[in-house]
N, C-alpha and C positions, 0 to 999 in steps of 0.2 A: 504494500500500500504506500502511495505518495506519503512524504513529509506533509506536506503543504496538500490539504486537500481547495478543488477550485473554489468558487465564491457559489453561493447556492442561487437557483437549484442546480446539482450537481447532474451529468450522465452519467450513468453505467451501464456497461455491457451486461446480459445475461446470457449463458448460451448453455441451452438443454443439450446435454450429452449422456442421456439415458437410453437412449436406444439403440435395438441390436438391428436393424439396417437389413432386414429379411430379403428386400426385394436385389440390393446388390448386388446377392451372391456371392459377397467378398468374404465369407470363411470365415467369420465374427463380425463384430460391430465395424461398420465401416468408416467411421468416424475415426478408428486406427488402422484402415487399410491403407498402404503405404503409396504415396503419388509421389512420383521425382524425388524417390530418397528419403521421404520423411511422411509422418505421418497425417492422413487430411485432417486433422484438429489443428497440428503445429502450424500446416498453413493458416487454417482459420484465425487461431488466436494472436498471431504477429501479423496481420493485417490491424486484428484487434487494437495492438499493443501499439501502433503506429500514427495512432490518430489521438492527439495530445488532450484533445476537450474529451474524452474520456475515463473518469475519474479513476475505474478500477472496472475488471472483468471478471464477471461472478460465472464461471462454470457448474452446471450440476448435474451431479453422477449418480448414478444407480447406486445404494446402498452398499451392494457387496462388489464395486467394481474396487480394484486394485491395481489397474494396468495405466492409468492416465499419466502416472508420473511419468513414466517408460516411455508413452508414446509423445510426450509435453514438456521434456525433463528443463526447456527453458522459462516456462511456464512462471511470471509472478505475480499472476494474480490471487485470485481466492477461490476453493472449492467448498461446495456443499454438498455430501453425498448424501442427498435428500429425495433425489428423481422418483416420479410415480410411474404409473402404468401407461398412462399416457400424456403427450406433447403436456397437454393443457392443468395435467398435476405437478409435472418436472416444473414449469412456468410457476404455477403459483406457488409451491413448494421454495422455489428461487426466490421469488421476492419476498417471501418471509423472510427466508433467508438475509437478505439483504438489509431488511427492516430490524433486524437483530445484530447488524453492524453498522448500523447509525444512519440510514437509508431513510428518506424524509417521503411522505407524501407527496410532495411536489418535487421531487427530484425524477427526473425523467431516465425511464428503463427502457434498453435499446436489445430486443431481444433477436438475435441472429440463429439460425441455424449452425451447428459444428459441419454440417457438410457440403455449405455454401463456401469453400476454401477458395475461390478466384476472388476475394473481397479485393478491393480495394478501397484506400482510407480515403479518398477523394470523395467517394462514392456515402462513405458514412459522414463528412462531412457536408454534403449535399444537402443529406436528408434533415441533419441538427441544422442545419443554415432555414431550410423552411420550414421545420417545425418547431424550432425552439419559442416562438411566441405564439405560435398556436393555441386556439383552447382545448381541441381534442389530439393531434399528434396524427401521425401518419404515418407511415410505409413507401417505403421503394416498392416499384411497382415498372409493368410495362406494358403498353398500350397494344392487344392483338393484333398481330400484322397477317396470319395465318388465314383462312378459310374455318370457319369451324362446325367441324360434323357431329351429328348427335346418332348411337349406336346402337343398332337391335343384334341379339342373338340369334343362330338361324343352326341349323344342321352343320353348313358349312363353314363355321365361324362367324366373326363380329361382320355385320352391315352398316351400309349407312342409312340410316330412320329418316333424318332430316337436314338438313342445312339450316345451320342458324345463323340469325342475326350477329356480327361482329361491331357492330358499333358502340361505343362506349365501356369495350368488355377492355380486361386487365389482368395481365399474369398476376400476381401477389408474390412479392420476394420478400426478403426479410434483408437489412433490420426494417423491424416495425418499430415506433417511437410512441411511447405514452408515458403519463406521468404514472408511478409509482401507485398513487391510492388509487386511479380510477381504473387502472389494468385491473391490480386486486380483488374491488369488489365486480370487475367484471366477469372475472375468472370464476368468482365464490358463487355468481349467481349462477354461471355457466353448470359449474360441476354440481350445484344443490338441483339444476332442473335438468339432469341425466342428459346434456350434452355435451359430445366430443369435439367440442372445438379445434378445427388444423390447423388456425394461426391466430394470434391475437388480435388480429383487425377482428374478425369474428366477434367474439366477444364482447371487444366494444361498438359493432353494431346493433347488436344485441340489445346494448342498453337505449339505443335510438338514436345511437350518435353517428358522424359522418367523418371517415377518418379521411385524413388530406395524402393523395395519389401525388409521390415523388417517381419524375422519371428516374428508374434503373438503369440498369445496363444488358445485357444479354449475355456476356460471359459471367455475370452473377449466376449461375446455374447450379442446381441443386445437386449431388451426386443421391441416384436413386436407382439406374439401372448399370447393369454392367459395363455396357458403351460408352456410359456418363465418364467415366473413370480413363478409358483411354483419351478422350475428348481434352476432360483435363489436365492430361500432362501436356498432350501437345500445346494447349494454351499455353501452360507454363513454362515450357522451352522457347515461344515466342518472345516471352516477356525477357 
């Protein structure tokens, strides 16, 4: 942790790393399958560590995980091994978490995916550039450029049902940017009425709020299937 913490309300990173990364394929959690030498958290969290208005980065792990050190060994931030079953428990688990290390209600939590590893700090300074006086916060985000088909089952595999409307649709990347209390009892309302929330924008729509759309980038990409994984090294060799 900084000597000098910044002037409030402060940022913090959160980044759930409770999950074992099924669809991968990568032979355990993929959050420690290894891209260009090291492992895709280490890239995540030194992008993390790169972007100075970020006060401290709050990692949380699965209870009996023991491997982060290994895969992070440069790692100085903070860990919580508090992670739940799902996304939406690791999150609110996190920012208790955080609240229990001096983390104020109005200090804004910037929660990222561990296996969004092409961050860059530009890219998170963006997003605190237009959402730091916001009332509700926002997310990186990126405007559909694709066609988008909607899918039926059939004998022969998936079809296409429909063609839908692409106007005004938006990938959802992360970080997502909210203040501390109002994530919180988003989350709390979320998990008391048996929803599985997949990203924190969720949640606080939920509440009826309207969270503010930053352009991303497209190499922000998620590692999710096996392909993802060779994609991103070759990006990383460009770099």
């Amino acid at each position: 942790m900084p000597d000098a913490m910044p002037a409030f309300p402060r940022c913090f990173a959160l980044v759930p790393c409770a999950g074992v990364g099924q669809r991968a394929c990568a032979g355990g959690p993929k959050q420690y399958a290894s891209l260009a030498g090291r492992a895709v958290v280490a890239h995540t969290l030194d992008a993390l560590a790169a972007v100075p208005r970020l006060a401290v980065t709050l990692v949380v792990l699965a209870p009996d995980d023991m491997a982060f050190e290994q895969h992070a060994p440069a790692f100085a931030g903070w860990v919580a091994r508090c992670g739940g079953a799902t996304r939406a428990d690791s999150v609110a688990a996190g920012l208790q978490a955080l609240r229990e290390r001096g983390a104020t209600d109005d200090d804004w939590v910037l929660v990222h995916d561990a296996a969004r590893c092409l961050l860059r700090p530009a890219w998170v300074n963006r997003l605190i550039d237009a959402c730091e006086h916001d009332a509700v916060g926002g997310l990186l985000a990126l405007p559909l450029a694709d066609t988008l088909k909607a899918a039926a089952p059939s004998d022969s595999g998936e079809r296409v049902a429909a063609t839908l409307d692409r106007t005004a649709k938006w990938l959802a990347q992360t970080p997502q940017m909210f203040r501390l209390g109002l994530l919180q009892r988003a989350l709390h309302d979320a998990v008391d009425a048996g929803v599985n929330m997949t990203d924190e924008s969720s949640a606080i729509e939920a509440l009826g709020l309207a969270p503010r759309l930053v352009p991303g980038d497209q190499e922000n990409l998620k590692l999710t299937w096996p392909a993802d994984f060779a994609l991103a090294a070759r990006l990383l060799e460009t770099r």
